[in-house]
C-alpha positions as a LaTeX table, in Angstrom:
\begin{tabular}{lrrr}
\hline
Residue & $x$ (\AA) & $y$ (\AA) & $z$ (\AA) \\
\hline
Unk1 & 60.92 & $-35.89$ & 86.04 \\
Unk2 & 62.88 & $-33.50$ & 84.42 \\
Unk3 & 60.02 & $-33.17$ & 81.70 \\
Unk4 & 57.22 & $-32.61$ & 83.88 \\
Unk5 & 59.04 & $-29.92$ & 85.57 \\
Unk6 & 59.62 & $-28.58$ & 82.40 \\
Unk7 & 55.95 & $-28.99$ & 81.03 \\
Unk8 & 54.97 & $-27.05$ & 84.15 \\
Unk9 & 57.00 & $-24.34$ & 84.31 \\
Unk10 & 55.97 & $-24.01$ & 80.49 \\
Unk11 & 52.34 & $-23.50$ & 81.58 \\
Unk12 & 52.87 & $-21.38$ & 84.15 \\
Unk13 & 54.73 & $-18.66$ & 82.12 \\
Unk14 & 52.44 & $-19.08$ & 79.48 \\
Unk15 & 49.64 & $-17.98$ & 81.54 \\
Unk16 & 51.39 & $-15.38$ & 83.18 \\
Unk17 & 51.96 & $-13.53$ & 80.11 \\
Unk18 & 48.80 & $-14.48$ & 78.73 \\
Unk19 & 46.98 & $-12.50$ & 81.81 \\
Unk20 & 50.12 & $-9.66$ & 81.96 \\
Unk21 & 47.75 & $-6.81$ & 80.65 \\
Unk22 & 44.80 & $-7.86$ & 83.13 \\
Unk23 & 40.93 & $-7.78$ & 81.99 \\
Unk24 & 40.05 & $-5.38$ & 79.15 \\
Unk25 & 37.31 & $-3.57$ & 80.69 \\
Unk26 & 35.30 & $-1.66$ & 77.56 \\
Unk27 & 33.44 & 1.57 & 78.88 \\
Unk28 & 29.60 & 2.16 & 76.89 \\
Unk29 & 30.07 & 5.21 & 76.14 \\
Unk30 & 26.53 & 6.10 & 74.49 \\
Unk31 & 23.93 & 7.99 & 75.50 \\
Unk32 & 21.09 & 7.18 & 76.58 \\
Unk33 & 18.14 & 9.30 & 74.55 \\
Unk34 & 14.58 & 8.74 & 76.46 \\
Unk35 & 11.75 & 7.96 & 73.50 \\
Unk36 & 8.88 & 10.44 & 73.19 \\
Unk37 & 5.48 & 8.40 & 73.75 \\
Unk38 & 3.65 & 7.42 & 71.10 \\
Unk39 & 0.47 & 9.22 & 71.77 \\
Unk40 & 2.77 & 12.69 & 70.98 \\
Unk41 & 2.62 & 11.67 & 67.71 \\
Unk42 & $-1.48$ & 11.12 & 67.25 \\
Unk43 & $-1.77$ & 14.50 & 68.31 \\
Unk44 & $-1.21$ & 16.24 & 64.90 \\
Unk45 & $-3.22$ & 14.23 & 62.71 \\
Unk46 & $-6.09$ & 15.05 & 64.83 \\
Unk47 & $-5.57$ & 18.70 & 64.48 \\
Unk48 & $-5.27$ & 18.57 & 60.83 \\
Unk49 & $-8.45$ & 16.61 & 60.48 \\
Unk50 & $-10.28$ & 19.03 & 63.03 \\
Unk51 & $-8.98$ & 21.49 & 61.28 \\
Unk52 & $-10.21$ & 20.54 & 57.63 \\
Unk53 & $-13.70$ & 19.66 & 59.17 \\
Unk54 & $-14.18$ & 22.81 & 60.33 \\
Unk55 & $-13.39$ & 24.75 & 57.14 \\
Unk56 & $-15.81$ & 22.48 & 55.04 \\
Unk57 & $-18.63$ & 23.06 & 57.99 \\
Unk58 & $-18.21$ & 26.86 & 57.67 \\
Unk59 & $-17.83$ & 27.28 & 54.05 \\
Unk60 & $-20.24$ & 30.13 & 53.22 \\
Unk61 & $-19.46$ & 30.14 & 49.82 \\
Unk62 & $-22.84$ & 29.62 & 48.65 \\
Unk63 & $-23.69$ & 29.88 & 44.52 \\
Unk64 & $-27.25$ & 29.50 & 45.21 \\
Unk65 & $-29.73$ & 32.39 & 44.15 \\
Unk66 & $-31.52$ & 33.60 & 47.34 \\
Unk67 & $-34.01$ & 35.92 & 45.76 \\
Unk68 & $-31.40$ & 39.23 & 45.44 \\
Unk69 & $-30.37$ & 40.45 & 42.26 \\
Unk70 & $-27.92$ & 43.42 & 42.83 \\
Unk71 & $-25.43$ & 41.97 & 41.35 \\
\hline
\end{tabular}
């Protein structure tokens, strides 16, 4: 008898100071950063492109002879 009284009373202050410092409770601390859509980032290639279109269309550089000769 004396044993399982013992055993018990083992057990229960083994728990007891097992749970002593209560739950650890860990805080997330991070923050959270909202994502920019992914369309945001089509825009600029687009721009360039339009961009580089348009100076080849209006390229007036031209080596041809149109009839003048003052220079």
């Amino acid at each position: 008898m004396k044993k399982i009284i013992a055993s018990v009373m083992a057990l229960t202050l083994g728990t007891s100071v097992a749970m002593a410092g209560g739950p650890i409770v860990i805080e997330d601390t991070a923050e959270v950063v909202a994502e920019k859509p992914a369309s945001s980032i089509g825009v600029l290639p687009l721009l360039l492109g339009a961009i580089i279109i348009g100076a080849v269309l209006l390229n007036n550089d031209d080596d041809e002879d149109d009839g003048n000769e003052n220079s």
